[in-house]
C-alpha positions in Angstrom: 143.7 113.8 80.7 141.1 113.9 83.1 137.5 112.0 83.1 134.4 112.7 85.0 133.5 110.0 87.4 130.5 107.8 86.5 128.7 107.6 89.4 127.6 104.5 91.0 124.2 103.4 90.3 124.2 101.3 93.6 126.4 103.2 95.5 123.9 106.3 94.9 121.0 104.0 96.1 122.6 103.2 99.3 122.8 107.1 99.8 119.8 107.9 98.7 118.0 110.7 101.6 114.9 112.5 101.4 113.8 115.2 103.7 110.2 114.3 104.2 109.0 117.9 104.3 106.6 119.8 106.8 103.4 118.0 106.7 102.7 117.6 110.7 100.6 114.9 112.9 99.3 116.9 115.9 97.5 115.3 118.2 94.7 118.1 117.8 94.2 117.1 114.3 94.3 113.5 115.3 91.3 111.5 116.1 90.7 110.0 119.8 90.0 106.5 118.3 92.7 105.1 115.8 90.4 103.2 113.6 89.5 106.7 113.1 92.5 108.3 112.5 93.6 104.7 110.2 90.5 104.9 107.9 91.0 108.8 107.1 94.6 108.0 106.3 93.6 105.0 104.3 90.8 107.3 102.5 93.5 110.1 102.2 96.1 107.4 100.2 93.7 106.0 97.8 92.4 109.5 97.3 96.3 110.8 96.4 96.5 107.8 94.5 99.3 105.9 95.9 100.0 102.6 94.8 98.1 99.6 96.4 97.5 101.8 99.5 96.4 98.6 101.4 99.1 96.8 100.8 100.6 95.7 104.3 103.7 94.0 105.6 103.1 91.4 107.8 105.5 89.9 110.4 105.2 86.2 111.7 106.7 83.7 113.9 107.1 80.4 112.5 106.0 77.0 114.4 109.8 76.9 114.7 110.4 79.9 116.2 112.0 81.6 113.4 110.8 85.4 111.8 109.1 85.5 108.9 107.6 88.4 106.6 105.6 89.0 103.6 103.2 91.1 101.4 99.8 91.1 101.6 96.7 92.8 100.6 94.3 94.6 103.7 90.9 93.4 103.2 88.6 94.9 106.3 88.9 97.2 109.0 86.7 98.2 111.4 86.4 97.9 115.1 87.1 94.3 115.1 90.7 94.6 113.7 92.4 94.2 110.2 91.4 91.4 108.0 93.4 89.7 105.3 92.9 86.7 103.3 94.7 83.7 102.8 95.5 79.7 102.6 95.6 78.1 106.0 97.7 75.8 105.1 100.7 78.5 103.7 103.8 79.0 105.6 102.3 82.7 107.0 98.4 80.2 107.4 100.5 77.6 109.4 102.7 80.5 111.6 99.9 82.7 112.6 97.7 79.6 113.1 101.2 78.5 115.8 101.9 81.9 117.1 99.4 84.7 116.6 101.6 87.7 117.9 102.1 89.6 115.1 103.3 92.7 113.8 102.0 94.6 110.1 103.1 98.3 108.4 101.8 99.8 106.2 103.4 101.9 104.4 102.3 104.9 101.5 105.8 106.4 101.1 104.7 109.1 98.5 103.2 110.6 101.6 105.7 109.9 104.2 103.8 108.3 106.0 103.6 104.8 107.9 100.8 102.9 110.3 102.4 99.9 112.5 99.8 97.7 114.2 101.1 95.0 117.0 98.4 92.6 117.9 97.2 89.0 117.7 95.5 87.3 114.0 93.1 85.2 114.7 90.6 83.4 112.3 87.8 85.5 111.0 84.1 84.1 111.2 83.3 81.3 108.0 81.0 83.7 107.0 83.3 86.3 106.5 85.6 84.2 104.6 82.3 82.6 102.3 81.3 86.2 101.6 84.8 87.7 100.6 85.7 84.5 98.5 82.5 84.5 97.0 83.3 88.0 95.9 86.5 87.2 94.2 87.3 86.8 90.4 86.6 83.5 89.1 90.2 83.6 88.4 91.3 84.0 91.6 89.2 81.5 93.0 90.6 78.6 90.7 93.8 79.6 91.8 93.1 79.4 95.0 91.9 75.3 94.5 94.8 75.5 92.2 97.8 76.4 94.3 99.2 74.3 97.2 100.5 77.7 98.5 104.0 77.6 99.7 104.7 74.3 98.9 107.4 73.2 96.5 106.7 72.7 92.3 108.3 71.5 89.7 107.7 74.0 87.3 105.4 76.4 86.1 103.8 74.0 83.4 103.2 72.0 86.1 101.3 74.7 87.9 99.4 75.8 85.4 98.5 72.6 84.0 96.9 72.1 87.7 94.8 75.6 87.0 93.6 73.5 84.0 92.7 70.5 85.8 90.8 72.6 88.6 88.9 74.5 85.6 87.6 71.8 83.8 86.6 70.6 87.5 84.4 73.3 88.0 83.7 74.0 84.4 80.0 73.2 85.2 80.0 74.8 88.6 78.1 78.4 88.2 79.6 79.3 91.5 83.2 77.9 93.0 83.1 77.1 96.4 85.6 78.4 98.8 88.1 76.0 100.1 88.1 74.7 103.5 92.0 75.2 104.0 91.6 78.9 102.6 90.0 82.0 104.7 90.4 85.2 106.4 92.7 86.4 109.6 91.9 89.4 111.4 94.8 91.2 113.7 93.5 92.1 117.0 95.4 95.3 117.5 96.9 96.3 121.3 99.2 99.4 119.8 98.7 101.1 116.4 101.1 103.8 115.8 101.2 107.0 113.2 104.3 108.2 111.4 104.5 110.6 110.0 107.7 112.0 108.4 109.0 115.1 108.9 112.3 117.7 108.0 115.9 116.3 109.5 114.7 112.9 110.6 112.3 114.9 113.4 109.2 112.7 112.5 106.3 112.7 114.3 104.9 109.5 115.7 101.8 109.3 117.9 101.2 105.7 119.7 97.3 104.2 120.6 97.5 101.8 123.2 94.4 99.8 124.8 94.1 100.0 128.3 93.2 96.8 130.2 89.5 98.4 130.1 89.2 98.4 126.1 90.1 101.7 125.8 92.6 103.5 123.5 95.6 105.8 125.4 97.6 107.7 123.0 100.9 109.2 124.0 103.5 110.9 121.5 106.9 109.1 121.2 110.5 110.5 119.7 111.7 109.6 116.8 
């Protein structure tokens, strides 16, 4: 008696491959600058509705040398650089604040697609950081008080009975002010590249550079 194998869930997963389809990235539909080019993609994402389309991986070095990668949300870009938001005093606020060299993708897989910035974070203006906090949910600005980010907890009552605590705090307080140990980074970009995936692992990948002058040199790598 013979039985039809039941295939294996994770097994399946591991093996997983999908051609990435025809959709091209030419460097005569590209644009010269690559803010450019990043803010029409960015546009293009939210407009095809893919899931937090400013979500960004960001790669650190720890003040001990050791790697170090994470989640977070893209708050700014322009020609500056890319901003993002966060406590100073985190493990990511401590190792960009030892090391800025860092390296961030983001990624919107439903469109095959990828942008990989190299560059150094450095703080943003207190300004900046007054004016996004200040825009925040009142919710998110208690947890900021409220969490010691990165740092060990007992439990969860424990954290939320601090949320408590800094509530009643600023229960009379129309406005919360923004913490001093919390604020914005901004990564100073020296390559930005474009990937875009294409049939039988042939993707295309474009790569902005900045010249020692300030500007951008784009060249097309392999994949």
């Amino acid at each position: 008696m013979s039985h039809d194998a039941v295939p294996d869930p994770l097994d399946s997963a591991l093996r997983t491959h999908t051609d990435y389809g025809s959709e091209a990235l030419e460097e005569t539909d590209a644009a010269a600058d690559p803010l450019e080019q990043f803010l029409a993609w960015m546009t293009e994402a939210a407009e095809r509705k893919v899931y937090e389309p400013n979500a960004m991986v960001l790669g650190t070095i720890d003040p001990d040398g050791a790697p170090s990668i994470r989640t977070v949300l893209l708050r700014g870009a322009d020609a500056r650089g890319f901003a993002f938001y966060t406590d100073y005093t985190s493990r990511k606020g401590r190792a960009l604040l030892a090391h800025p060299t860092v390296s961030a993708v983001i990624p919107w897989y439903s469109l095959h697609r990828q942008v990989i910035i190299a560059g150094e974070a450095r703080p943003v203006e207190q300004e900046d950081s007054d004016a996004y906090f200040s825009a925040r949910p009142r919710g998110a600005q208690i947890a900021a008080w409220s969490s010691d980010q990165s740092q060990p907890i007992a439990s969860r009552d424990a954290l939320e009975q601090k949320v408590r605590d800094t509530e009643e705090r600023f229960a009379e307080e129309e406005t919360v002010p923004r913490p001093e140990r919390w604020g914005g980074f901004r990564i100073v970009p020296h390559r930005i590249e474009f990937w875009q995936g294409r049939t039988s692992r042939l993707h295309d990948r474009l790569v902005y550079t900045r010249a020692e002058g300030g500007e951008w040199q784009r060249e097309r790598i392999q994949p």
